[in-house]
N, CA, C and O atoms as a Maestro MAE file, in Angstrom:
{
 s_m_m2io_version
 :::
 2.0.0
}

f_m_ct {
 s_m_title
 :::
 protein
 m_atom[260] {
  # First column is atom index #
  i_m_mmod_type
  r_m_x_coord
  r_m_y_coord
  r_m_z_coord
  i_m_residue_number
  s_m_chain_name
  s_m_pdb_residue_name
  s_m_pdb_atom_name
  i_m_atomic_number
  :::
  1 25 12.059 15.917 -14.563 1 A "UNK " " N  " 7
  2 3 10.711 15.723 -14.067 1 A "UNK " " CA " 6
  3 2 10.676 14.615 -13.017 1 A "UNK " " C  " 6
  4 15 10.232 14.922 -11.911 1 A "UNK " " O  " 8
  5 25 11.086 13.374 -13.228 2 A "UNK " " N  " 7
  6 3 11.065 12.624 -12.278 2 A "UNK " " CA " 6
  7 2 12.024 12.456 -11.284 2 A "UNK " " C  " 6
  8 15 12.084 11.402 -10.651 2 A "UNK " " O  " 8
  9 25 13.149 13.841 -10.984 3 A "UNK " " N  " 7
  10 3 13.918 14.119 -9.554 3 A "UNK " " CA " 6
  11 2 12.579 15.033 -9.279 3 A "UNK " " C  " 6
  12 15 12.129 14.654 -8.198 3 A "UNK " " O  " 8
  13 25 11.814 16.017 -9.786 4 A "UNK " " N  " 7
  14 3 11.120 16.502 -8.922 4 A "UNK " " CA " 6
  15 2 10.002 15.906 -8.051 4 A "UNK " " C  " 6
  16 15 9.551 16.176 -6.937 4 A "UNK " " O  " 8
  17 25 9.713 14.920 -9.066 5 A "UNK " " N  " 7
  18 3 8.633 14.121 -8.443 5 A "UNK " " CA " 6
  19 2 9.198 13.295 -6.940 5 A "UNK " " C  " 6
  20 15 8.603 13.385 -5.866 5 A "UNK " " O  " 8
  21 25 10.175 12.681 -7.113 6 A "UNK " " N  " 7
  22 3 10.665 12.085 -5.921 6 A "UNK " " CA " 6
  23 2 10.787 13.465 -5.152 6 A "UNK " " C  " 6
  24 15 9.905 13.497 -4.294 6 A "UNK " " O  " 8
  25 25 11.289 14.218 -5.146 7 A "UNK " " N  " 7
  26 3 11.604 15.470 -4.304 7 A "UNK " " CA " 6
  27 2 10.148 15.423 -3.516 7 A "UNK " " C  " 6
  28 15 10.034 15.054 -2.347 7 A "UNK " " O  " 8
  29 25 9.274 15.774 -4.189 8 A "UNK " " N  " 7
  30 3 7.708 16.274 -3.662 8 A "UNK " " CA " 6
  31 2 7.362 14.839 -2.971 8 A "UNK " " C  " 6
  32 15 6.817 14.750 -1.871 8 A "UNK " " O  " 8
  33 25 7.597 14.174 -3.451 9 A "UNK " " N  " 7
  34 3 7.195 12.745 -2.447 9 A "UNK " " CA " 6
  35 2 7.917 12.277 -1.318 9 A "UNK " " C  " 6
  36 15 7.410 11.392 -0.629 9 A "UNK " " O  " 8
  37 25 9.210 12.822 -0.983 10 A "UNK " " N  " 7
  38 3 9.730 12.318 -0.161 10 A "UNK " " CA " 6
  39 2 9.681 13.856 0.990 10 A "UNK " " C  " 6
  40 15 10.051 13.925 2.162 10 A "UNK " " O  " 8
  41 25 9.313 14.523 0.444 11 A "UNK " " N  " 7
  42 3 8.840 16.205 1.379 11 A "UNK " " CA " 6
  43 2 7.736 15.690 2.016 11 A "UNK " " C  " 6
  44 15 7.649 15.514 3.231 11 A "UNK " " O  " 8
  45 25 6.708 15.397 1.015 12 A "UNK " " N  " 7
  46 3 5.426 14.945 1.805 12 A "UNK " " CA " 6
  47 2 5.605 13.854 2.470 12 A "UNK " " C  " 6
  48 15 4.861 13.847 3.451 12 A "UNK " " O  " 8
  49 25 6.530 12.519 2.360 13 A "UNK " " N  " 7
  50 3 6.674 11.868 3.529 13 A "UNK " " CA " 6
  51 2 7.572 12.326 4.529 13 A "UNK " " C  " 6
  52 15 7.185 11.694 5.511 13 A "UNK " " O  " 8
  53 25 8.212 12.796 4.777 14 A "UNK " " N  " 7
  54 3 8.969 13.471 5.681 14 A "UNK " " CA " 6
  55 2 8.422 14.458 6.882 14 A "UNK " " C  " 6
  56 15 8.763 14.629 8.052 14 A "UNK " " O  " 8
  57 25 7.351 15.058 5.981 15 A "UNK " " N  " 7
  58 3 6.282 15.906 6.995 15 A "UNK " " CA " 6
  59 2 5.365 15.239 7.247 15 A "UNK " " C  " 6
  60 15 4.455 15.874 7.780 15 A "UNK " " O  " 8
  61 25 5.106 13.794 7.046 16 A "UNK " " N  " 7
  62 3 4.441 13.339 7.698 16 A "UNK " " CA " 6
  63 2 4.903 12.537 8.786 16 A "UNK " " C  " 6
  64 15 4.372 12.459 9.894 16 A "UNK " " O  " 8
  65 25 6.193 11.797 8.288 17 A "UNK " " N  " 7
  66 3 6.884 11.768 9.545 17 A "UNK " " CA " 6
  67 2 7.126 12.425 10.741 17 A "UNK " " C  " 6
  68 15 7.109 11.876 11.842 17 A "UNK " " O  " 8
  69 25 7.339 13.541 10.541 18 A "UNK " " N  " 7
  70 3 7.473 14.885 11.577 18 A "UNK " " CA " 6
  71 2 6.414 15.187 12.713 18 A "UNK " " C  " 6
  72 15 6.482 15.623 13.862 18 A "UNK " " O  " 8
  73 25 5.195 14.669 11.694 19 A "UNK " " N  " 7
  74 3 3.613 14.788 12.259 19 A "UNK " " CA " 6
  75 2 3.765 13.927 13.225 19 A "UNK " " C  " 6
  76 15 3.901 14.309 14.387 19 A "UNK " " O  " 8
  77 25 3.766 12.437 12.827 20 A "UNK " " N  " 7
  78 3 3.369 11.404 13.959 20 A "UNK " " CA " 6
  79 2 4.533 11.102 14.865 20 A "UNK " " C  " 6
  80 15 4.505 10.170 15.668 20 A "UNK " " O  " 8
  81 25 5.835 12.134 14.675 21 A "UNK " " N  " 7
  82 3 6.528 11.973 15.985 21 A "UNK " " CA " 6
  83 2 8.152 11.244 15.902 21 A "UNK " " C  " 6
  84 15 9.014 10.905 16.713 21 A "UNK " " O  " 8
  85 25 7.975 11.238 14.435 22 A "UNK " " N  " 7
  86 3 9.614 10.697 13.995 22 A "UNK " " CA " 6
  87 2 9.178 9.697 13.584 22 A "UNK " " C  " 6
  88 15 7.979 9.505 13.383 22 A "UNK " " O  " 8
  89 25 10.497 8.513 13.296 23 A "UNK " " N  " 7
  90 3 10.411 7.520 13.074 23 A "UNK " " CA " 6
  91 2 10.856 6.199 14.127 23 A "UNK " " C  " 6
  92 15 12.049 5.897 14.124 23 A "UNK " " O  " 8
  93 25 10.249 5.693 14.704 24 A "UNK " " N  " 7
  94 3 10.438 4.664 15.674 24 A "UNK " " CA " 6
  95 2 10.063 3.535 15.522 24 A "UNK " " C  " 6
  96 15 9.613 3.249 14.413 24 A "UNK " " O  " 8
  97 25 10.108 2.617 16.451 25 A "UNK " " N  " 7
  98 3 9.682 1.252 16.427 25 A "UNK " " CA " 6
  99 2 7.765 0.763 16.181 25 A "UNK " " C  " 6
  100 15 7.149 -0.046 15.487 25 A "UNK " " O  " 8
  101 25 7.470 1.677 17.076 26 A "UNK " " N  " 7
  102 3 5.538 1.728 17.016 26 A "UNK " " CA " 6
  103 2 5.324 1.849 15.236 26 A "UNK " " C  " 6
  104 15 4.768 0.953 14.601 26 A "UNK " " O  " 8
  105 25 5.853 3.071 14.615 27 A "UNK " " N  " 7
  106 3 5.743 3.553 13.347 27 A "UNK " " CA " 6
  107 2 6.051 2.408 12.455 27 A "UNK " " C  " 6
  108 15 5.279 2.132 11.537 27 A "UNK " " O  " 8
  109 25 6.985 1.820 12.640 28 A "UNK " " N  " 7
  110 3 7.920 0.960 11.855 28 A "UNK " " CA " 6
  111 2 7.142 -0.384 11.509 28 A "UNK " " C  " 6
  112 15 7.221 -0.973 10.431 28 A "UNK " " O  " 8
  113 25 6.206 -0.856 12.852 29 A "UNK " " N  " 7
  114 3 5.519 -2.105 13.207 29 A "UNK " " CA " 6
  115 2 4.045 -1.458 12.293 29 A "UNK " " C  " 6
  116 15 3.476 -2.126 11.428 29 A "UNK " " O  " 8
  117 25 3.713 -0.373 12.611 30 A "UNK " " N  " 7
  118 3 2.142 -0.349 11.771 30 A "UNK " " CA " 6
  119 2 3.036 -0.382 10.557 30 A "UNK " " C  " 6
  120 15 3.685 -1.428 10.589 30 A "UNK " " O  " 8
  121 25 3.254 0.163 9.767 31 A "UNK " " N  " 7
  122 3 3.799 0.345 8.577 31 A "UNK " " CA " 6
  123 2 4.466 -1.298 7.516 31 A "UNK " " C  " 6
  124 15 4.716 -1.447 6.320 31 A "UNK " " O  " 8
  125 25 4.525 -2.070 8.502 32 A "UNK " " N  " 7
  126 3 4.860 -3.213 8.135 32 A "UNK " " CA " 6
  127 2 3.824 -4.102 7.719 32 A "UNK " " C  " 6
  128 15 3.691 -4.650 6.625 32 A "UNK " " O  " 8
  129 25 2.669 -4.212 9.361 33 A "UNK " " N  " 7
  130 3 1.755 -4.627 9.941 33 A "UNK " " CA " 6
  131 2 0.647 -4.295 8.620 33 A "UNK " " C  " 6
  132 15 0.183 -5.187 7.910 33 A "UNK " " O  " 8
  133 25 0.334 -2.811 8.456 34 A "UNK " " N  " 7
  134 3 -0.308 -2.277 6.770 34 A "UNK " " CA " 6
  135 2 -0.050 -3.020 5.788 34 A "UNK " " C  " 6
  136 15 -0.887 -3.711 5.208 34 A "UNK " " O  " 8
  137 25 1.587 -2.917 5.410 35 A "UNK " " N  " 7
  138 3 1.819 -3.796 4.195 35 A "UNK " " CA " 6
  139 2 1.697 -5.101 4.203 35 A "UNK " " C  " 6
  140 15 1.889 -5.362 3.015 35 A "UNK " " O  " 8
  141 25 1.541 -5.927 4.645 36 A "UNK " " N  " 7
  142 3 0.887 -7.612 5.138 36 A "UNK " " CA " 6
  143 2 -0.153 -7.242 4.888 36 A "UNK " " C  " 6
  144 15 -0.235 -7.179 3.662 36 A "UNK " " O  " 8
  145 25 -1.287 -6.863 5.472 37 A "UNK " " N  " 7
  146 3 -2.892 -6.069 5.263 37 A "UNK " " CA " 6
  147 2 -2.983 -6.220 3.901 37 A "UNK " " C  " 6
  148 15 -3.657 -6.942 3.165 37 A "UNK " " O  " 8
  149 25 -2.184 -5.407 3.741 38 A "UNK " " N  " 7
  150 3 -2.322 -4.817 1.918 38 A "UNK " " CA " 6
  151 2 -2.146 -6.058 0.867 38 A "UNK " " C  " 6
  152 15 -2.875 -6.277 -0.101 38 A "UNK " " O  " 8
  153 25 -0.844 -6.928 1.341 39 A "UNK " " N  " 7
  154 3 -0.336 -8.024 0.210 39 A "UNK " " CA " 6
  155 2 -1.449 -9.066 0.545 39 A "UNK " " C  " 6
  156 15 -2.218 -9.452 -0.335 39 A "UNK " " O  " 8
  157 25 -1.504 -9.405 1.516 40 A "UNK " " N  " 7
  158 3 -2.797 -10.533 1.479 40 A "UNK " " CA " 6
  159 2 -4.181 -10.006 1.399 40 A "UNK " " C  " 6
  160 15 -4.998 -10.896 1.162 40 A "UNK " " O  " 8
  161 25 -4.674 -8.831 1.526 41 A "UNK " " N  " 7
  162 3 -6.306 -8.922 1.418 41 A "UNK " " CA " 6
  163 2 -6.325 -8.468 0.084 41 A "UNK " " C  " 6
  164 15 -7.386 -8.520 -0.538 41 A "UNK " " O  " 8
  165 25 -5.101 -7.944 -0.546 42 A "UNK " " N  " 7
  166 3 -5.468 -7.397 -1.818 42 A "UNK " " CA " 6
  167 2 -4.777 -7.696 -2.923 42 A "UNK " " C  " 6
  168 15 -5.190 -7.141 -3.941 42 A "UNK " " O  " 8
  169 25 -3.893 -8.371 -3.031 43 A "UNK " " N  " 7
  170 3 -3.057 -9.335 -3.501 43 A "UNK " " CA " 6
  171 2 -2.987 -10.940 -3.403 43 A "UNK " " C  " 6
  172 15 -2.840 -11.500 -4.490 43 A "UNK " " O  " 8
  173 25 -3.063 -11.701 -2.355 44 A "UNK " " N  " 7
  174 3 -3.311 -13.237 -2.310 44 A "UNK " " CA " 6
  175 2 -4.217 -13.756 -2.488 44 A "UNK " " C  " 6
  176 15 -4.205 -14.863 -3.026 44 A "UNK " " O  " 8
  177 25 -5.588 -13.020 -2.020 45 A "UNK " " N  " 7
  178 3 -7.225 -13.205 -2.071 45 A "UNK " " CA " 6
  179 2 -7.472 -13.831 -2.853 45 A "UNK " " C  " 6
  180 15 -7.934 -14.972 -2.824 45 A "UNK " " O  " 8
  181 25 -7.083 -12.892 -4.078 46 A "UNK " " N  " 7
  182 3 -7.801 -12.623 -5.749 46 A "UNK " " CA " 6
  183 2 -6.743 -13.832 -6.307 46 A "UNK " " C  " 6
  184 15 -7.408 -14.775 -6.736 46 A "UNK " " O  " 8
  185 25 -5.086 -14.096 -6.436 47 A "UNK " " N  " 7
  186 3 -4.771 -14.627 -7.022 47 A "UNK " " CA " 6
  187 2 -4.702 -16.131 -6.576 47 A "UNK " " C  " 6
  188 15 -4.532 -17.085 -7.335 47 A "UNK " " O  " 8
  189 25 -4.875 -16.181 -5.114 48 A "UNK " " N  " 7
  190 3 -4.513 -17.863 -4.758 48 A "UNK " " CA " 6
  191 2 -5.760 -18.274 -4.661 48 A "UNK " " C  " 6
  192 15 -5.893 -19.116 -5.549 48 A "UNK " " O  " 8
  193 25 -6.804 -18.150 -4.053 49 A "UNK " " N  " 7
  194 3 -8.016 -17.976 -3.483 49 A "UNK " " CA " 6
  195 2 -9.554 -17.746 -4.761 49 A "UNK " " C  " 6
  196 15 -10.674 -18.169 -4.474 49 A "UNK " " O  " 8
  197 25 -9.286 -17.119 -5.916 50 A "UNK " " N  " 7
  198 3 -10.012 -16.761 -6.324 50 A "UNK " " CA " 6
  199 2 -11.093 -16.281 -6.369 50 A "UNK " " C  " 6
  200 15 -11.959 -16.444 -7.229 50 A "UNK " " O  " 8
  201 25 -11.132 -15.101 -4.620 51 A "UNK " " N  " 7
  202 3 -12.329 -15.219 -4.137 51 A "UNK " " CA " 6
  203 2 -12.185 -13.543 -4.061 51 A "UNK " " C  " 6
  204 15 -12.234 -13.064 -2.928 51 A "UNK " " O  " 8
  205 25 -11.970 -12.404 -5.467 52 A "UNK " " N  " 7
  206 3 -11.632 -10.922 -5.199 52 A "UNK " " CA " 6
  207 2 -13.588 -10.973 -4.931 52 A "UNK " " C  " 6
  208 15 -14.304 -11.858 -5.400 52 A "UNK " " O  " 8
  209 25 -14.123 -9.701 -4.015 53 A "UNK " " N  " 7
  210 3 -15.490 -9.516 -4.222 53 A "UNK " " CA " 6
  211 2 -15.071 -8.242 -5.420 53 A "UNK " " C  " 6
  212 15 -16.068 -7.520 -5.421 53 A "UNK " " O  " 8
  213 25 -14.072 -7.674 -6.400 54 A "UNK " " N  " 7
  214 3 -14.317 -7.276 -6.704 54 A "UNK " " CA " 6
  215 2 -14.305 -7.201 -8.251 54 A "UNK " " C  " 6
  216 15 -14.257 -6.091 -8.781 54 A "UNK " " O  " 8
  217 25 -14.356 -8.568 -9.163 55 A "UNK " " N  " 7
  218 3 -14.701 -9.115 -9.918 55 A "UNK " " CA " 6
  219 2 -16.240 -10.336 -10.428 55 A "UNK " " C  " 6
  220 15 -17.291 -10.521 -9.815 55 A "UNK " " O  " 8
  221 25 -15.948 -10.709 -11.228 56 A "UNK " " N  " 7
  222 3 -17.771 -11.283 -11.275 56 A "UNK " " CA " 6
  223 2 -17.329 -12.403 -10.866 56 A "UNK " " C  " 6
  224 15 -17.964 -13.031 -10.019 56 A "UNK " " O  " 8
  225 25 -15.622 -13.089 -11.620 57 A "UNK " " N  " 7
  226 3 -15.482 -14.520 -11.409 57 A "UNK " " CA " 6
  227 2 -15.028 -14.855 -9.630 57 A "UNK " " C  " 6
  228 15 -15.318 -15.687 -8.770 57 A "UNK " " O  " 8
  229 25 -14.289 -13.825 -9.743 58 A "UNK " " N  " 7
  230 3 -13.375 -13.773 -7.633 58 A "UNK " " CA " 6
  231 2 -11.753 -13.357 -8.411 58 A "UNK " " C  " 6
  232 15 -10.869 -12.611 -7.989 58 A "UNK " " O  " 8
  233 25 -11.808 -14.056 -9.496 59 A "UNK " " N  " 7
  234 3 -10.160 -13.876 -9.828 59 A "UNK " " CA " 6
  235 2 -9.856 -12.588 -10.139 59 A "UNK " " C  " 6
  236 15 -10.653 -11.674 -10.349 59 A "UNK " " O  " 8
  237 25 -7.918 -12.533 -10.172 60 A "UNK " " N  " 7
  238 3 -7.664 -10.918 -10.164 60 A "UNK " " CA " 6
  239 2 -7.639 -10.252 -11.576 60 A "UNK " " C  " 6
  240 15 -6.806 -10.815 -12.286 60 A "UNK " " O  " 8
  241 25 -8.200 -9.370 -12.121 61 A "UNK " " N  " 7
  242 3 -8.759 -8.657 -13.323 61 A "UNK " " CA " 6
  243 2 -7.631 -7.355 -13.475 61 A "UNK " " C  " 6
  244 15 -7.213 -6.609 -12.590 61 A "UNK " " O  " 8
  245 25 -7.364 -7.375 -14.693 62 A "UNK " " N  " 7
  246 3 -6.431 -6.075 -14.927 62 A "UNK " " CA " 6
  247 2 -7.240 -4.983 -16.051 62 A "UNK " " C  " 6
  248 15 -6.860 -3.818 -16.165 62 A "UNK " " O  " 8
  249 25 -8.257 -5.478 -16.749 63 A "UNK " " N  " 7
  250 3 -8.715 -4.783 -17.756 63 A "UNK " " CA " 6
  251 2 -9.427 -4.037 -17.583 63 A "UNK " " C  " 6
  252 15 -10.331 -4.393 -16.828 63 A "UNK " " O  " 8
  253 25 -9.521 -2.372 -18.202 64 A "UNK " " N  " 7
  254 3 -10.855 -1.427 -17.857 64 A "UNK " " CA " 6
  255 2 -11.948 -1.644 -17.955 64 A "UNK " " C  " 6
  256 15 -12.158 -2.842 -17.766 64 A "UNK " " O  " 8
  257 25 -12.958 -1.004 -18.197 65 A "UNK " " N  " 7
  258 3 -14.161 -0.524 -18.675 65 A "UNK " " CA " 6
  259 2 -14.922 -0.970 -18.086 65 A "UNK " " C  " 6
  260 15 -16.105 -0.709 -18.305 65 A "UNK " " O  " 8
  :::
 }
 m_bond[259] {
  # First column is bond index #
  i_m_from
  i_m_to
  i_m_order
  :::
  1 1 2 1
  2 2 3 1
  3 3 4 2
  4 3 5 1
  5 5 6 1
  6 6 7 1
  7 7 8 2
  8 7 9 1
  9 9 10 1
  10 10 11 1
  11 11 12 2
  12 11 13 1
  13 13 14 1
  14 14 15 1
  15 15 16 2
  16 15 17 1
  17 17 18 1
  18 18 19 1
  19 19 20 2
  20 19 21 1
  21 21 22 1
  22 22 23 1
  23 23 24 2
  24 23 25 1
  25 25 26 1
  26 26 27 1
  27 27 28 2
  28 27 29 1
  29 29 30 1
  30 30 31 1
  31 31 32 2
  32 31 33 1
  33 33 34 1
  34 34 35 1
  35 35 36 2
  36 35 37 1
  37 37 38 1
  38 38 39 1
  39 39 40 2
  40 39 41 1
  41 41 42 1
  42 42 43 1
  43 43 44 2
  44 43 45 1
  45 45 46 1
  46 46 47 1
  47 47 48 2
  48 47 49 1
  49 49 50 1
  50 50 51 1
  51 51 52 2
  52 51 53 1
  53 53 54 1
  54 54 55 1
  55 55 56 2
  56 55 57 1
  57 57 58 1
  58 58 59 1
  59 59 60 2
  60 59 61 1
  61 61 62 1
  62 62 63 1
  63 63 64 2
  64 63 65 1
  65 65 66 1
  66 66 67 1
  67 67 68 2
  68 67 69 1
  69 69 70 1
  70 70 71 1
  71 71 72 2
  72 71 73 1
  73 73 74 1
  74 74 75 1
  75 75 76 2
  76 75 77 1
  77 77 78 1
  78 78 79 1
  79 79 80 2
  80 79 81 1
  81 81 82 1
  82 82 83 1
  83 83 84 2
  84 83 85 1
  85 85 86 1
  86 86 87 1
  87 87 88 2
  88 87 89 1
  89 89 90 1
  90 90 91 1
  91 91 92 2
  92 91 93 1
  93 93 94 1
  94 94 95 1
  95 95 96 2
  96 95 97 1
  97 97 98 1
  98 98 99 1
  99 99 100 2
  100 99 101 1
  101 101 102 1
  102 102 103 1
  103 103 104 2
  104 103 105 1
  105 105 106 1
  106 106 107 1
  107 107 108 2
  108 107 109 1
  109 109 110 1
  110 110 111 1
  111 111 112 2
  112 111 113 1
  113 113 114 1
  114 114 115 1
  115 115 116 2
  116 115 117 1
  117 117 118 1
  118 118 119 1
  119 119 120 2
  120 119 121 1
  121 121 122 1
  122 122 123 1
  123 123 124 2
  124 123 125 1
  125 125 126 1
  126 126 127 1
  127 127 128 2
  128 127 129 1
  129 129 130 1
  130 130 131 1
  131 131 132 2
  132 131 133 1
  133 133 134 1
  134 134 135 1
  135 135 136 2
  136 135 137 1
  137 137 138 1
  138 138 139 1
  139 139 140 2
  140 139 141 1
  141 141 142 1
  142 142 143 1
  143 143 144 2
  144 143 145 1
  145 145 146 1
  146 146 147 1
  147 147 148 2
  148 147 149 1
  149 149 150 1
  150 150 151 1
  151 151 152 2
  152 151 153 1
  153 153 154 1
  154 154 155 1
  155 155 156 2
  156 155 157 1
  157 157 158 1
  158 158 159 1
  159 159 160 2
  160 159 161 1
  161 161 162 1
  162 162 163 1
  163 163 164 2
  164 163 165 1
  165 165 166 1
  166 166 167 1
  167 167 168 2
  168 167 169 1
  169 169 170 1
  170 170 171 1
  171 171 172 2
  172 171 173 1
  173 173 174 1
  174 174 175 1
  175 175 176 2
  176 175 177 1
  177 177 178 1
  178 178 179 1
  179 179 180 2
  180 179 181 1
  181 181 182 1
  182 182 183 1
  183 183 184 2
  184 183 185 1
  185 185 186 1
  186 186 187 1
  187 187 188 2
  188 187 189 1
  189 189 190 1
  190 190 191 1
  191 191 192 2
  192 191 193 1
  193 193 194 1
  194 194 195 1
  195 195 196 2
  196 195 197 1
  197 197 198 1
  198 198 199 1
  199 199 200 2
  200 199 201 1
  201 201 202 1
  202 202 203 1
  203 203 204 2
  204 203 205 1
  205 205 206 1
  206 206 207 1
  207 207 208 2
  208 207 209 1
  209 209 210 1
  210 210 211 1
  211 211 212 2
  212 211 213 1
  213 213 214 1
  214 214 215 1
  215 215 216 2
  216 215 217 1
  217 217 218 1
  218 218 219 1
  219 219 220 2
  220 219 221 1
  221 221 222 1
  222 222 223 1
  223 223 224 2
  224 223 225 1
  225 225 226 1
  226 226 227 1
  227 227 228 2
  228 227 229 1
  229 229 230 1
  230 230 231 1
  231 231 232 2
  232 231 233 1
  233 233 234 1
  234 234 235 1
  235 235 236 2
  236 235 237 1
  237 237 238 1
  238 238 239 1
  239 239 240 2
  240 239 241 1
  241 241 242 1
  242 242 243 1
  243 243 244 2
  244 243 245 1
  245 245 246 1
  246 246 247 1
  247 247 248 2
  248 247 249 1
  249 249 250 1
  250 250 251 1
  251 251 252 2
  252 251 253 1
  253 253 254 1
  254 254 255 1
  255 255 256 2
  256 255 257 1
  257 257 258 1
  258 258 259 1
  259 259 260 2
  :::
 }
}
């Protein structure tokens, strides 16, 4: 089960690669440029900062309901 799963995930990235034209330097820089995005607005915010808007206190919350 989980070779197929990688299988289907790395198909669907691959055709998406294909889409935007291969893999190059432009691709390489957003894709980086995203993950920075990602680790600090949604990751550093909440834990250094204590300022998530998407908790009551700001800090980062793991629990449901």
């Amino acid at each position: 089960m989980k070779y197929r799963i990688i299988t289907i995930i790395s198909f669907i990235g691959s055709a998406v690669i294909s889409l935007l034209g291969g893999w190059d330097k432009s691709l390489q820089t957003l894709i980086i440029f995203m993950t920075i995005d990602w680790l600090t607005g949604g990751i550093l915010l909440p834990v250094v900062f204590q300022k998530s808007p998407k908790s009551q206190n700001g800090a980062l919350e793991s629990h449901a309901g």
